[in-house]
C-alpha positions as CSV (number, residue, x, y, z in Angstrom):
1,X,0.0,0.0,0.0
2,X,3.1,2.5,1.0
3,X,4.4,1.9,-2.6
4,X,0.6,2.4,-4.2
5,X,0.4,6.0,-2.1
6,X,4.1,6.9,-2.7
7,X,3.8,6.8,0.9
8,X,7.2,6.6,3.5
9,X,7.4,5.4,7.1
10,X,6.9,8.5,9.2
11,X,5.0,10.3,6.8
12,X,1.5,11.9,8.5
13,X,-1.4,10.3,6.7
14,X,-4.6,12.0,5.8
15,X,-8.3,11.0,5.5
16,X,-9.9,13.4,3.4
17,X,-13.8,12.9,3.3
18,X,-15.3,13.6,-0.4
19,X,-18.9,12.9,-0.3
20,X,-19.5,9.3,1.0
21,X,-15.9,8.3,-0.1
22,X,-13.2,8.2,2.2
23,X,-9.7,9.1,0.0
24,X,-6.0,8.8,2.1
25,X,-3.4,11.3,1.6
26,X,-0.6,12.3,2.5
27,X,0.4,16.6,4.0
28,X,2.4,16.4,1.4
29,X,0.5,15.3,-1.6
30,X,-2.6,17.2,-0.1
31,X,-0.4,20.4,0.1
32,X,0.7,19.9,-4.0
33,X,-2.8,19.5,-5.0
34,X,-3.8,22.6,-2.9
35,X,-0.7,25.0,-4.6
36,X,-2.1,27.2,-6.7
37,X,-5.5,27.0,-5.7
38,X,-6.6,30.2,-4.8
39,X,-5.6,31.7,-8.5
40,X,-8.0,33.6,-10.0
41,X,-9.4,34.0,-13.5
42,X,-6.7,37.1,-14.0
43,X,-4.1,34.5,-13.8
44,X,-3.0,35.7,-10.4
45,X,-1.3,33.3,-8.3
46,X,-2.1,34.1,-4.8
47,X,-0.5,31.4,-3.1
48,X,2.4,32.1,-5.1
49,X,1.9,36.2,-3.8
50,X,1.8,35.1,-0.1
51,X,4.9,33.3,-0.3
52,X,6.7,36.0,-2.1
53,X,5.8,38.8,0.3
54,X,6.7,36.0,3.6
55,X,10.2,36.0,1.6
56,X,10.6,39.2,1.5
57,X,9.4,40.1,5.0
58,X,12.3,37.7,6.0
59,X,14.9,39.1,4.1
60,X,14.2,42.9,5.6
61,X,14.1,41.0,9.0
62,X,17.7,39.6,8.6
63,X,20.5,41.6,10.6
C-alpha cells in the first residue's frame, strides 16, 4: 500500500472525506494539490503572492 500512495514510514497520513468516499493522503501530496488554488481568472497566483511577500518580510528582518 506504501508503494501504491508513494507513501514513507513517518509520513502523517490523511483521510480526506469527499462525499460518501473516504480518499487517504498524504500533508504532502494534499499540500501539491492545494498549490495554486486560490488563483483567479486574471491568472493571479495568490498562493504564489503570499509566499513572495513572507520572503521578502524575512529578508528585511535579517541583521
Amino acid at each position: 500500500m506504501r508503494d501504491a500512495l508513494e507513501v514513507a514510514e513517518g509520513d502523517t497520513l490523511l483521510y480526506v472525506v469527499e462525499g460518501k468516499q473516504v480518499r487517504i493522503t498524504t500533508k504532502h501530496q494534499l499540500a501539491q494539490e492545494l498549490y495554486g488554488s486560490l488563483a483567479e481568472d486574471d491568472r493571479r497566483d495568490f498562493t504564489q503572492e503570499l509566499l513572495d511577500e513572507r520572503r521578502a518580510e524575512a529578508q528585511r528582518e535579517k541583521p
